[in-house]
N, C-alpha and C positions, 0 to 999 in steps of 0.2 A: 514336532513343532509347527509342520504347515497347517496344522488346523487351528493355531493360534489366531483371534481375531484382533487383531491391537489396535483396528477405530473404534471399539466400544472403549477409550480412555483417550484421554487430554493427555498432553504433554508431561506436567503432574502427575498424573495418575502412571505414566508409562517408567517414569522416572523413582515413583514409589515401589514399584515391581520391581526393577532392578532393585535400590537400594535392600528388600525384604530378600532377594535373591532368587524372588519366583518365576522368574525370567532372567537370562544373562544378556548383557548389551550384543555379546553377537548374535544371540537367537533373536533380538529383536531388528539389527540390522538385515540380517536374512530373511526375514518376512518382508520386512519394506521393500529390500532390493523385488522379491520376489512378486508383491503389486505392482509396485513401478512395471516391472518389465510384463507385465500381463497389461495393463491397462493403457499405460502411457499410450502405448500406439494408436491410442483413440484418441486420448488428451492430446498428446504435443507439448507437454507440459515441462517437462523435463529435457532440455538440449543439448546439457553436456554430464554425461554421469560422470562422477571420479568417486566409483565404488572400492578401488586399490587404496587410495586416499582413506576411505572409511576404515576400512577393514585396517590398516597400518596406526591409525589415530587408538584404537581400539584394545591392538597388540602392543602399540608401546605403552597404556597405561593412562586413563584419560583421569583427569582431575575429580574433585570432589565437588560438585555445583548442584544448583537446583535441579538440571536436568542434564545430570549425570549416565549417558548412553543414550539418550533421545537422540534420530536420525532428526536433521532439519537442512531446510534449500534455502542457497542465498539466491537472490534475484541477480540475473545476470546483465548488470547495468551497476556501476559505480562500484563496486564491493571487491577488494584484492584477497582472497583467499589464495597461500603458497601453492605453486602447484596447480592450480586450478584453471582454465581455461575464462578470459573476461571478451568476449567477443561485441557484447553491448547490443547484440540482434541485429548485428550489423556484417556482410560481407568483408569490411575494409577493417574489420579486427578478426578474422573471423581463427584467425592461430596463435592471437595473444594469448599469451601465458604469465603468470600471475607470480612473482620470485619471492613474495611476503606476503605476511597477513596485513590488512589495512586495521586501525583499532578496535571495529566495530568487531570482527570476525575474529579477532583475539581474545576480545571481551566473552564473545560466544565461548570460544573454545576452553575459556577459563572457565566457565558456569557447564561445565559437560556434554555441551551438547556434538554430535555427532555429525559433521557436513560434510552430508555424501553428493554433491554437485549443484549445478547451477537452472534455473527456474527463466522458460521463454519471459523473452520481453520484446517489444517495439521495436525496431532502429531508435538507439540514442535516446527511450523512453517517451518518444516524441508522439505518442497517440492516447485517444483512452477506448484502444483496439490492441491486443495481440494478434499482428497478422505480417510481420515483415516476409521480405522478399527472402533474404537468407535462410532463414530456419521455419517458415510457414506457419498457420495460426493455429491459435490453444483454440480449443473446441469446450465449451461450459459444458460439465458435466450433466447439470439439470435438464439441457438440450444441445446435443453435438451440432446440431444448425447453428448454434448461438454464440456471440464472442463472450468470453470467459472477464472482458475487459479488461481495460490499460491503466498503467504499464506495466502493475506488476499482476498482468496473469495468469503467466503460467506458474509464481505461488500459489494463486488463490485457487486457480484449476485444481493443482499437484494438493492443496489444504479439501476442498469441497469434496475432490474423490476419493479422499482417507490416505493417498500416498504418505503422506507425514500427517503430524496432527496439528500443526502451526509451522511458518516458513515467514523468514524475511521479505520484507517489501520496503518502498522509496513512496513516495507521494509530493511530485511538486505543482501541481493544480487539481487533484482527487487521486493519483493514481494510486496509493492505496484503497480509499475510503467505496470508489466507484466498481472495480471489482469486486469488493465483498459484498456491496450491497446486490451484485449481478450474479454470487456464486454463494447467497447465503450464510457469510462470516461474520464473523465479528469485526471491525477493520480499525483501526486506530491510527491516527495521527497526531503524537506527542508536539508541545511547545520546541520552537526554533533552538537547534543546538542544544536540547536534550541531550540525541543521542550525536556521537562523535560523527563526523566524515573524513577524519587524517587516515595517516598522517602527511599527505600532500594536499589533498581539498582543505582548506577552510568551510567555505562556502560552495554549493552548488544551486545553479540559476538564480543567484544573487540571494543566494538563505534561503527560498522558498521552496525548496525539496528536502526534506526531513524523512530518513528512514524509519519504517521498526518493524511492524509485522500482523500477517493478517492470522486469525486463529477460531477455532470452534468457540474456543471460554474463553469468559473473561478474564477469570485467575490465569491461564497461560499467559496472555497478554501482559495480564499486570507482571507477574512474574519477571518474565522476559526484558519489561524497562529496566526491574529494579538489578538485570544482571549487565545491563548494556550503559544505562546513564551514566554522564557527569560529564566533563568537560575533559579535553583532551589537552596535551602536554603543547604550548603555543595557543592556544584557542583565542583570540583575540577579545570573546565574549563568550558567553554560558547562559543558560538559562537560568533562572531563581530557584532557588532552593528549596524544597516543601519537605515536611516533617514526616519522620516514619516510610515505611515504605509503600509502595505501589500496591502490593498484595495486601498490605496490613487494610488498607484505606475502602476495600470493600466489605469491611465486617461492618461498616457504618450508614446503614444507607440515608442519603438525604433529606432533608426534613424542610417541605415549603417552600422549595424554589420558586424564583419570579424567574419566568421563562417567555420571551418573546416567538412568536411562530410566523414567519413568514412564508406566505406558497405563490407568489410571484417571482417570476424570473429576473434577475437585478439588470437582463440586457430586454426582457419583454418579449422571448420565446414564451413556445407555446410548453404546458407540461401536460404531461396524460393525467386524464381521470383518474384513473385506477391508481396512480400516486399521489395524487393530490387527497385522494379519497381514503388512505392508506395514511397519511401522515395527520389528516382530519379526526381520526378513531384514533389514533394513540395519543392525541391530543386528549381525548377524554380519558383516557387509559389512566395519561400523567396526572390529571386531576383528582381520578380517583385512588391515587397514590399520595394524595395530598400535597400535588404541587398545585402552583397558580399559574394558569396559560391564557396569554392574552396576542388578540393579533396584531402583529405590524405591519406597514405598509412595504416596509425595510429595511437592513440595518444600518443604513446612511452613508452609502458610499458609493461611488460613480461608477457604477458595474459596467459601461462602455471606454471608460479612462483604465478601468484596470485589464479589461479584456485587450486591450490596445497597448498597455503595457507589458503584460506578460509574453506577448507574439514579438517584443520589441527583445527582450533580456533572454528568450529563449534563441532567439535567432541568431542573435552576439555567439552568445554560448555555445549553441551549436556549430557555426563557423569558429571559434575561438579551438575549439576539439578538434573539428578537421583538420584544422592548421596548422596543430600540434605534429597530429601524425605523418604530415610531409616528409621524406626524407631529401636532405641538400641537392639539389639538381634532379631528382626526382620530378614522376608527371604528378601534378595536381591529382590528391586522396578524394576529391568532392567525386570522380567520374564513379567510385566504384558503390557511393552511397545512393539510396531510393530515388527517383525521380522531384518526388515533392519536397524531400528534404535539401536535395541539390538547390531545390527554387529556395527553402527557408533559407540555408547556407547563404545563399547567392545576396539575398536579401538582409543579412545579417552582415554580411561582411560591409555593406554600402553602409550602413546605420553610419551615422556621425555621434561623437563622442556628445553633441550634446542631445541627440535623441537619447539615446542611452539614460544621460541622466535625468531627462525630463520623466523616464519611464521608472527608473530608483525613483525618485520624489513623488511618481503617483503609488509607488509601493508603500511609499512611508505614511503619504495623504490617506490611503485606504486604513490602514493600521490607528490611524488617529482616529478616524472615524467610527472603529469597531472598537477602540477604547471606550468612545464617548457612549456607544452600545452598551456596554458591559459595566460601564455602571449605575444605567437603569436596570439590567436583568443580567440575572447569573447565566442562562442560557441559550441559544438561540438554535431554534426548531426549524427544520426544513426537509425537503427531500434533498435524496442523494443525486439521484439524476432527473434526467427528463422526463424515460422510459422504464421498463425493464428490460434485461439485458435485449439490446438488437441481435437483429441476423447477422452472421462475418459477412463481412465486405461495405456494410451499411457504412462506419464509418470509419474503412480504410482508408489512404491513401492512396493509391491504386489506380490511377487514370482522371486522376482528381489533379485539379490545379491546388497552389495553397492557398485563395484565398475559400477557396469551396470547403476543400478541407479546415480548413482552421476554423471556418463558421462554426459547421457540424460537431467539431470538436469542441467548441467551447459551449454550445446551446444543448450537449448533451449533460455537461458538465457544471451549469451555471451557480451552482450555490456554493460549491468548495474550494473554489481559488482563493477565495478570501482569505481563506487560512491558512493561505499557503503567504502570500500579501502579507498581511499582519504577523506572520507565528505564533500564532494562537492553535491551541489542540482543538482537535473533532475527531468525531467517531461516526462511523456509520454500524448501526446494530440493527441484526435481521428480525426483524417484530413480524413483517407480513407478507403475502403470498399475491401475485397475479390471479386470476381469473382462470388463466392457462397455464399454473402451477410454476411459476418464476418466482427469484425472491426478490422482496423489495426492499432496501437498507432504508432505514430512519437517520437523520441526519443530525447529529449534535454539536455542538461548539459552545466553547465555554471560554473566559479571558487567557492573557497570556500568564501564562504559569500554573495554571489550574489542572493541571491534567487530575489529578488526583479527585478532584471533585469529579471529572467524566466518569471514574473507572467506578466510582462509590457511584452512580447511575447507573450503571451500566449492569454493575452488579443486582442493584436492584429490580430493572428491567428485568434481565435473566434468569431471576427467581420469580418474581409476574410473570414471565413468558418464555417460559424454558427454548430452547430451539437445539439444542444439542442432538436430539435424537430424531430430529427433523431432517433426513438427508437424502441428497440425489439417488431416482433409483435405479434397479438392476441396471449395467454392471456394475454401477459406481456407488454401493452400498456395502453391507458386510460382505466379504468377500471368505469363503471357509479354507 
């Protein structure tokens, strides 16, 4: 069985093997386990295994689902899997233990899938770098100089170097959509309250963090909403309803979108050639796909009101966390957290109840604004980030004050908060390649509720421009 190679298949395809019986779930857990612990020591991808966990889910009998014996990593930020260690990339969790499933990861566990442990992240998700002080930085497969990007990535690392073939991620200002565009994925960001965050969150950073998962294919992806959606038991809200399923919705590809493209920065950074140049060529791509692409100047929303709002509601929330973790007469949890996040904390905690909501109502103001977007054009085009993926350290935290930090942070990331603001879906999909062999994710967004139309794009894209067999090389390629 160790000459099995099981990154030549998607999630799907690993999932159809077992079902046919030409593989059994533990011969395929024993290959994973057996990359993981070869490669990981490069990545850093992987920082808490719970292989015992697998192997146990396995022998009592795992359910009948789409992906039925597939290994997958949850991101270790937000997500309670029983048993399982939630440290959040954080020293001042760094022994929590996890006594239940949260719904998302039950939802998983009902559709087959196998979670054999948890996926680096940031401190408290709070960068779009993996590199915290606790557990130390994911290393991108495509280049071990390079960050793998934040928050969620050491999935995206643990996905690009075949560890699994698709893994959970969070995205509450790109952090899905920015590493896959940095580690050559597919990346998805579903409509607000899609997928669950119980059953103690309602909301995290005030609705604008949305889980799901970064992955090779599209069909994984689609797959994976249509095991994880719907509204959770108390949900105070949901998302709209769309007909048929997620999977079904790529047999159809789209016909004539009005598609707006914007390649200015909505704060007035700078962006590189080499992606501007990169999103310029698939612009004609779509055209000759027979959509209709027209430029904007932008999608009409105060891109320095919501940059100033989101540093506002992260910083609540971040102290609102630390605060939790106090014990009664205990010394103050902030000492044992990062430097620059002590500053955010410090800073969040001063906010006044009505900064707070000045900063909700510029959430809501940006939302109205990508409405009035979205009913001139079905989609709106953009790069993912700045660059491609930076060197690690570029933009840690790491001897950096926060307003240095937070700049960087946000001018790396300028086109996808928005969606996070509104809850509106995007995707970042890997169309194109650096100069110096990086990948560069394409940027999509569509109205709120439309995910479905993304994934029928996407699909079509990936049949235009296959990328699957496109991957980081030796050691992080087929592996015998």
């Amino acid at each position: 069985m160790a000459a099995f190679d099981f990154t030549r298949y998607d999630a799907l395809g690993l999932a159809g093997l077992i079902r046919r019986k030409e593989i059994s779930a533990e011969e395929l857990l024993d290959a994973t386990i057996a990359r993981i612990e070869a490669l990981n020591p490069k990545l850093n991808a992987v920082v808490h295994a719970h292989f015992d966990l697998a192997r146990k889910a396995i022998a009592d009998g795992l359910p009948d689902g789409a992906f039925t014996g597939v290994p997958f990593l949850i991101k270790n930020t937000g997500f309670e899997v029983d048993g399982m260690i939630l440290s959040t990339g954080s020293e001042l969790h760094r022994n929590t233990i996890s006594r239940r499933d949260g719904t998302l990861a039950a939802r998983y566990k009902a559709g087959g899938l196998v979670i054999l442990g948890k996926s680096n992240t940031p401190e408290f998700a709070l960068s779009f770098t993996t590199e915290s002080d606790a557990f130390g930085p994911v290393h991108n497969p495509w280049d071990l100089t390079r960050t793998a990007g934040g928050s969620s990535g050491g999935s995206t690392a643990a996905v690009a170097a075949g560890l699994v073939p698709f893994a959970n991620s969070s995205d509450g200002a790109g952090s899905t959509r920015l590493p896959a565009s940095h580690c050559g994925l597919f990346g998805f960001k579903p409509t607000r309250m899609r997928n669950p965050l119980g059953p103690i969150a309602v909301e995290a950073i005030a609705g604008m963090s949305t889980p799901h998962a970064v992955s090779w294919s599209v069909r994984d992806n689609a797959a994976l909403l249509d095991v994880s959606a719907g509204a959770d038991i108390g949900d105070p809200y949901a998302a709209p309803a769309e007909e048929g399923t997620y999977l079904a919705s790529l047999a159809t590809p789209p016909k004539g979108l009005r598609i707006g493209m914007t390649l200015t920065a909505p704060t007035g950074t700078a962006i590189d050639p080499q992606v501007l140049a990169a999103v310029r060529d698939k612009a004609k791509k779509l055209e000759d796909l027979g959509h209709h692409v027209e430029d904007v100047a932008d999608a009409g929303y105060d891109g320095h009101a919501l940059m100033k709002a989101w540093r506002i509601i992260a910083g609540v929330s971040a102290a609102t966390g630390v605060s939790f973790s106090q014990q009664p007469g205990g010394p103050d949890p902030i000492e044992k957290i990062e430097p620059v996040n002590q500053e955010w904390v410090r800073e969040g905690r001063a906010r006044s109840g009505i900064e707070y909501m000045w900063a909700i109502n510029q959430l809501h103001a940006t939302a109205r604004a990508l409405g009035r977007f979205f009913a001139r054009y079905d989609i709106l085009l953009s790069p993912v980030a700045d660059t491609p993926a930076p060197k690690l350290g570029e933009l840690a935290g790491r001897g950096r004050g926060l307003d240095e930090f937070f700049a960087r942070f946000w001018s790396h990331g300028p086109f996808t908060a928005v969606f996070n603001a509104s809850g509106c879906p995007a995707m970042s999909v890997p169309l194109a390649m650096s100069d110096d062999g990086l990948p560069i994710g394409i940027h999509f967004g569509a109205a709120f509720g439309r995910d479905a139309l993304l994934f029928s794009l996407a699909a079509q894209l990936e049949q235009a421009f296959p990328w699957f067999d496109r991957r980081p090389s030796a050691p992080f390629g087929h592996v015998a």
